[in-house]
LOTIZA-675166 format. One record per residue: residue in one letter; x, y, z of N, C-alpha, C in turn. Coordinates in pm, whole numbers, plus 32768, in hexadecimal, padded with zeros to 4 digits. Layout:
BEGIN
AXYZXYZXYZ;...
END
This chain:
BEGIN
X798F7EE37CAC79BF7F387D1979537F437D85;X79947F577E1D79287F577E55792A80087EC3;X78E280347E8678E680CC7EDE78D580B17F64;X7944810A7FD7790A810F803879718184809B;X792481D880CF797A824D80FD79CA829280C2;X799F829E802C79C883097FBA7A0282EA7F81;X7A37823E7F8C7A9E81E37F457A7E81947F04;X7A7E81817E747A5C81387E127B0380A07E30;X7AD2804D7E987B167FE37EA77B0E7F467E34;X7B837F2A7E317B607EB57DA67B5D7E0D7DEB;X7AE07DF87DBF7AC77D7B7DA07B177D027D93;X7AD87C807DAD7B2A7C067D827B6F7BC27E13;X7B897B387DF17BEC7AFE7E307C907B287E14;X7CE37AE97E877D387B037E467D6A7AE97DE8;X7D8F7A737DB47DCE7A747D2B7D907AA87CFD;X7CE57ACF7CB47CF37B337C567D3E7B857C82;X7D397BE67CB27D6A7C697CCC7E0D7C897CBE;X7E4D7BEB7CF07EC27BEF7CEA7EE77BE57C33;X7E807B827BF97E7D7BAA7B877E7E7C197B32;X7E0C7C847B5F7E077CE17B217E797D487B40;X7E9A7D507BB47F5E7D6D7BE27F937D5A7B58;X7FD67CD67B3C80157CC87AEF7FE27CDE7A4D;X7F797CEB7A4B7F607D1A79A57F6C7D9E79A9;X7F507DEA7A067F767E867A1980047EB479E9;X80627E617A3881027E407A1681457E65797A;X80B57E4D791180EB7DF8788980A87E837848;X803C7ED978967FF27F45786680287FBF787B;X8002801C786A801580C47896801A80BA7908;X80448126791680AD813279AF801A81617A24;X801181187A777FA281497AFD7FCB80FD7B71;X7F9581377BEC7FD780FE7C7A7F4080D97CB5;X7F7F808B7D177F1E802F7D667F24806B7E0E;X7E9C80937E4C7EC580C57EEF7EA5806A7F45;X7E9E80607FA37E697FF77FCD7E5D802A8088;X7DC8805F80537D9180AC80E87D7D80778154;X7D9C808B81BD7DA98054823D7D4E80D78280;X7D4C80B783347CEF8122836E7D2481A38371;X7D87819483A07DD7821B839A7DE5826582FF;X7E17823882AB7DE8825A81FA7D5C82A38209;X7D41824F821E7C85829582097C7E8318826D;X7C87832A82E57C9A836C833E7CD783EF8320;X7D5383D182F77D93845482B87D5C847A8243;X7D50843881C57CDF846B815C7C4684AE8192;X7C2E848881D17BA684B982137BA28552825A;X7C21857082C47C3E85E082D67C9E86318290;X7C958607822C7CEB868081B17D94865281D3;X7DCE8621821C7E47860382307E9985DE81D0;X7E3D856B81717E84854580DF7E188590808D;X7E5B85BE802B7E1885F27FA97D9185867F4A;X7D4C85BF7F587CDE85377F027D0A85247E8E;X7D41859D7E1C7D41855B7DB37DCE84EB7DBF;X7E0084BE7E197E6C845F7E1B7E5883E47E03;X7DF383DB7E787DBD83607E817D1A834A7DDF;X7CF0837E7DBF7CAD838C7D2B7CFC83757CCD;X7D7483867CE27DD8837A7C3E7E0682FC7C81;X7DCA82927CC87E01821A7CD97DD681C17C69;X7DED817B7C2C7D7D812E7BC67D6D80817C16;X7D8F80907CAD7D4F7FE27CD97D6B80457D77;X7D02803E7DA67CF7802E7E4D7CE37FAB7E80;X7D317F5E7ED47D2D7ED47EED7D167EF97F74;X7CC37EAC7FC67C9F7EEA804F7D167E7E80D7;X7D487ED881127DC77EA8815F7D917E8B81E7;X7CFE7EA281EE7CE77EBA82A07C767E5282AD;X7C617E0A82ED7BF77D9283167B707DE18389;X7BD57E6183CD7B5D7EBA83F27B177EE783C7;X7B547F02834E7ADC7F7882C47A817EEE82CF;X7ACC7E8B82A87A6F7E12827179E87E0082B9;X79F87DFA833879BE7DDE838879577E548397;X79987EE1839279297F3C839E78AE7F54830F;X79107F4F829278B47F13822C783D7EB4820F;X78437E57826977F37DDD827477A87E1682B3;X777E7E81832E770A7EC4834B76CE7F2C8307;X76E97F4D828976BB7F77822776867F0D81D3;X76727EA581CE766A7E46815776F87E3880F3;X77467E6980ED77C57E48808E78097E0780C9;X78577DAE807078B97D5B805F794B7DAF802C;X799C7DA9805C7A457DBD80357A797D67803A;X7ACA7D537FC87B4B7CF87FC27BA37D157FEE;X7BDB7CC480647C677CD680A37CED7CC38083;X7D467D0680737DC77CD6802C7E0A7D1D8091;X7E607D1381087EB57D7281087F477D5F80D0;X7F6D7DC180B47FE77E1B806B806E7DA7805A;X805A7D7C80E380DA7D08812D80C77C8D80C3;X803D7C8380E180147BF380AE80287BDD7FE3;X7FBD7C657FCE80097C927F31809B7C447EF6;X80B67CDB7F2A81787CE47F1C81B57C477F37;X818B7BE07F8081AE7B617FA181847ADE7F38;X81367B187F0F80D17AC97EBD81097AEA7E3D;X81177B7D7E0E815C7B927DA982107B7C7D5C;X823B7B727E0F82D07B2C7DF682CB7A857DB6;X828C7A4F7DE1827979A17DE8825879A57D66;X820379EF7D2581AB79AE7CA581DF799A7C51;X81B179297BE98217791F7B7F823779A77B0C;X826B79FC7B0282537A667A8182DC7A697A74;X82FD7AAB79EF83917AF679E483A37B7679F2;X83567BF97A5F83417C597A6B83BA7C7F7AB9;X83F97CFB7A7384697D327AC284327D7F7B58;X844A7D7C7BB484317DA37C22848C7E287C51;X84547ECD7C54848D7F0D7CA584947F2E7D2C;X84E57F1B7D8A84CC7F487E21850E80067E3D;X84AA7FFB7E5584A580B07E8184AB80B17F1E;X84F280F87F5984D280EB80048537809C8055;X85488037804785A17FDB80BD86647FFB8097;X868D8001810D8731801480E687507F8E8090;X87CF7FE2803E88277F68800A882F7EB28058;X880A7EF480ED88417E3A814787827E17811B;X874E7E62811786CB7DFD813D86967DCC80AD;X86C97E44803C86A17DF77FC687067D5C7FA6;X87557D507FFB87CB7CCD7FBB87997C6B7FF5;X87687CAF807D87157C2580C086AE7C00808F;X864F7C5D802785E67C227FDD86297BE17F76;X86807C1E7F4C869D7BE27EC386E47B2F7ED7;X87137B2D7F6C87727A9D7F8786DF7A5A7F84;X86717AA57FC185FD7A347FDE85A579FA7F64;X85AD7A4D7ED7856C7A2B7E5785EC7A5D7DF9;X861B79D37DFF869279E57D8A863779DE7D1E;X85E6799C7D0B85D3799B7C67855679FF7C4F;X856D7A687CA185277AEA7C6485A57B487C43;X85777B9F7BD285AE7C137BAB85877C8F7BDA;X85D57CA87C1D85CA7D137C7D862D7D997C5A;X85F97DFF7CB9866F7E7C7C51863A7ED47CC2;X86C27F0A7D1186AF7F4C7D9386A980017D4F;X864F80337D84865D80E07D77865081237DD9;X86BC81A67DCE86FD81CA7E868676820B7E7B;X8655821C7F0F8617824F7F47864B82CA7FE1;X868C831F7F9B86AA835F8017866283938089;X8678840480DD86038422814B859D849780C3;X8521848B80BC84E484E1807C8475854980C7;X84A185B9808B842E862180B483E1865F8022;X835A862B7FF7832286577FA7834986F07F6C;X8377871A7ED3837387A07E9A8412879A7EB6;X843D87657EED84BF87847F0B852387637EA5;X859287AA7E6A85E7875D7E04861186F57E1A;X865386C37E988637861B7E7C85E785BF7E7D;X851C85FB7E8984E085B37E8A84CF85BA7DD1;X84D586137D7E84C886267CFD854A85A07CCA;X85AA85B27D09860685697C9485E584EB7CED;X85A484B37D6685AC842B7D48851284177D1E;X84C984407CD6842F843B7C6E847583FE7C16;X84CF84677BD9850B846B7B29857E83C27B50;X859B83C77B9885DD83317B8B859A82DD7B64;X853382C37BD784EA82457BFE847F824C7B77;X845D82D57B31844E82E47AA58460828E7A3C;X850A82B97A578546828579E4859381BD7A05;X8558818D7A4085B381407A78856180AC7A62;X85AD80697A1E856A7FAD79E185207F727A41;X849D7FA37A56844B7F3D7AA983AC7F2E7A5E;X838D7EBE7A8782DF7E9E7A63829C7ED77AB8;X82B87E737B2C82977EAB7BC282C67F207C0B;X82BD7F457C5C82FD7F7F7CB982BC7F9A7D23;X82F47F487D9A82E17F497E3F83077FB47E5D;X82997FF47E9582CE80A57ECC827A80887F63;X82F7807C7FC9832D8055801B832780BD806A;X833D813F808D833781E480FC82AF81D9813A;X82AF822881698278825A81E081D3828D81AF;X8177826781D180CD82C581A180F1833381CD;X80A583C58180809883B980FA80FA83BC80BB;X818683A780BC81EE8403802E81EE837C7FF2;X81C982EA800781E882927FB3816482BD7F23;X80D882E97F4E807582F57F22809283697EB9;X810483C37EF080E884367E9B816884207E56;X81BD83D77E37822683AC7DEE81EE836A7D8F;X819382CA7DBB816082AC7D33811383187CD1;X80A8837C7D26806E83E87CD280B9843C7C75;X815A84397CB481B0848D7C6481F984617BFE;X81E484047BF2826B83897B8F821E83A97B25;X816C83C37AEF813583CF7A8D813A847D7A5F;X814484BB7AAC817485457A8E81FD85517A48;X825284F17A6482ED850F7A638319849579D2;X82938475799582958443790F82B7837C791D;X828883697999829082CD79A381F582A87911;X8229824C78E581E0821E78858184819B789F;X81D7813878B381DE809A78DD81E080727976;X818E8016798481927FD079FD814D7FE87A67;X814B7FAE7AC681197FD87B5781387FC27BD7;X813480397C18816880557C7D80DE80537D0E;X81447FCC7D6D80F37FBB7DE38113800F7E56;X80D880477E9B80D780927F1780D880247FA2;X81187FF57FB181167F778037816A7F918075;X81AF801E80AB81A1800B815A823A7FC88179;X820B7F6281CC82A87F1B822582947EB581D4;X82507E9E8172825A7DEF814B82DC7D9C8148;X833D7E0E80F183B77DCD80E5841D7DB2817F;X84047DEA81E784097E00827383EC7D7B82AD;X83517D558281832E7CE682CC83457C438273;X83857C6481F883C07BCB81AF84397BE681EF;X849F7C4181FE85287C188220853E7BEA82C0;X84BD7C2F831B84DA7BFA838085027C8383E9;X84DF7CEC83AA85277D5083ED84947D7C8438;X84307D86844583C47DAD84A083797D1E8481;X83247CE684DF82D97C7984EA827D7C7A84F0;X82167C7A8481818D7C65847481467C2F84E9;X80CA7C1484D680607BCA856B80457B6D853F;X80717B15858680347A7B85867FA87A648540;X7F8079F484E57F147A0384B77EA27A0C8501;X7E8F79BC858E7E2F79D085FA7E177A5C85F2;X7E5D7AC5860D7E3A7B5D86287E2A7B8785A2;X7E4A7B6585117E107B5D848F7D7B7B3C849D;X7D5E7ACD84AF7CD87A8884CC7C657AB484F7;X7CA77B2185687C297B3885BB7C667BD08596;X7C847BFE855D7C7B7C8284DD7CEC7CF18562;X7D317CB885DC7D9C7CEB863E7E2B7D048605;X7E387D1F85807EBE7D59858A7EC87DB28585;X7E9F7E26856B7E997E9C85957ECA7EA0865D;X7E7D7E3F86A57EB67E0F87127F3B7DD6873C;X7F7E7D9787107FEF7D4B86E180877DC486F5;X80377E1A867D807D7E94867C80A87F0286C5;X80377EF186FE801B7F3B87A0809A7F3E87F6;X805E7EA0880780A67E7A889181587E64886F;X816D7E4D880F82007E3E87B582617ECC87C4;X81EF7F38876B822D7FA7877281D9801C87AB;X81CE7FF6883E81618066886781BA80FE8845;X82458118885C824981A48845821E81EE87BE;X82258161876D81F481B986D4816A819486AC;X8149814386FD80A1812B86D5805D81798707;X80808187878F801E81B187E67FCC823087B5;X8005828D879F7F728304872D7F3B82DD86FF;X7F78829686957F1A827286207EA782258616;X7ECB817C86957E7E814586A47DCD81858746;X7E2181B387907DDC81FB87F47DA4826C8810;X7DF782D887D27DE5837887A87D6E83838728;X7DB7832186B97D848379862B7D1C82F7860A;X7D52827C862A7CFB822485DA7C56822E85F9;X7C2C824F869F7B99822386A07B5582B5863C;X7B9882ED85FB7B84835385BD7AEA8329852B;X7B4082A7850F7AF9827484C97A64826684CA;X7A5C82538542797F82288543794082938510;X79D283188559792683898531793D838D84A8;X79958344846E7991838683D1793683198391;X794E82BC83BA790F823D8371783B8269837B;X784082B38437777A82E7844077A4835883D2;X77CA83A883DD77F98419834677C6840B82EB;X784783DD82B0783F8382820577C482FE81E3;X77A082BF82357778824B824876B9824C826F;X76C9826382CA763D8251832075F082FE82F4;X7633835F831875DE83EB831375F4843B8275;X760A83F98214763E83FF81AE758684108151;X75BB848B80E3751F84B080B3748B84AC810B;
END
């Protein structure tokens, strides 16, 4: 693991990691986060709860900025993001039942037309408001419900605090990924950034300019938020 800004981040290329994904699958039940700037950002100002992100048992690092700001510390992070995961994990050879948490009925069929020979197993996901009785009975579903995996697909944080809750609500087996739009960006319904703006670490840019009404805070407002946390945590630290 490699510490950095209070985050014990995990190691490896990808296939390991995608490896250790799937042996997780076959073990006791734990979820995977996969921190980006904004993640960190809101953990940092109390926004998400810490012990959420601590009861993760794999932080896979989603942001090529952390990466980059890490490397002026001397550390190294392994990059995986969430998209790339979840993509990597459809293709591979396994016989792992796959749950999708999050996307409507049309977008799980369009995943499912695109990997017929995965086993897949859709679980509703209605609108959720944490504490709420229908956020309780869809826990106890997605609980009780035949998957190895499970793509948990909503919105940061309630995707984060759903996996945290599935082990409260007596999930035993398997593991559950926190990735965001992934399933969004295999069917075709939002469009990732070209690898050029991958490359030169601009999708966060990409995003911008795509969906400035919903980026625009996050990336302009909240994101340069990050440096002072990184001199914070990082540079003025002990």
């Amino acid at each position: 693991m490699t510490r950095f800004m209070t985050l014990d981040f995990a190691d490896g290329d990808r296939p390991a990691l995608l490896a250790r994904v799937a042996a997780m699958a076959r073990g006791s039940y734990g979820y995977v986060v996969t921190p980006n700037v904004d993640h960190v950002i809101k953990l940092m100002d109390g926004r998400l709860e810490a012990g959420i992100y601590d009861g993760a048992a794999l932080k896979v690092c989603d942001s090529r900025v952390l990466a980059h700001l890490a490397r002026l510390r001397g550390k190294a992070l392994a990059v995986y993001p969430g998209s790339d995961l979840t993509a990597d994990l459809l293709a591979a050879g396994h016989d792992l039942t796959i749950g999708v948490f999050g996307p409507d009925r049309a977008a799980f069929d369009d995943l499912a037309a695109r990997y017929p020979d995965r086993r897949l197993t859709f679980i509703e996901a209605p609108m959720l408001s944490p504490g709420t009785p229908a956020w309780d009975a869809a826990v106890d579903a997605a609980a009780a419900a035949d998957w190895d995996v499970l793509l948990a697909c909503v919105s940061f944080p309630k995707q984060e605090m759903f996996a945290h809750a599935l082990r409260a609500a007596g999930r035993e087996q398997g593991v559950a990924l926190c990735v965001g739009a992934s399933v969004d960006f295999l069917t075709g319904r939002q469009r990732r950034a070209p690898r050029i703006f991958q490359r030169l670490s601009l999708e966060w840019l990409h995003r911008l300019l795509t969906q400035p009404r919903r980026m625009f805070r996050r990336y302009v407002i909240e994101g340069p938020a990050i440096f002072g946390w990184f001199v914070r945590t990082e540079v003025l630290k002990g």
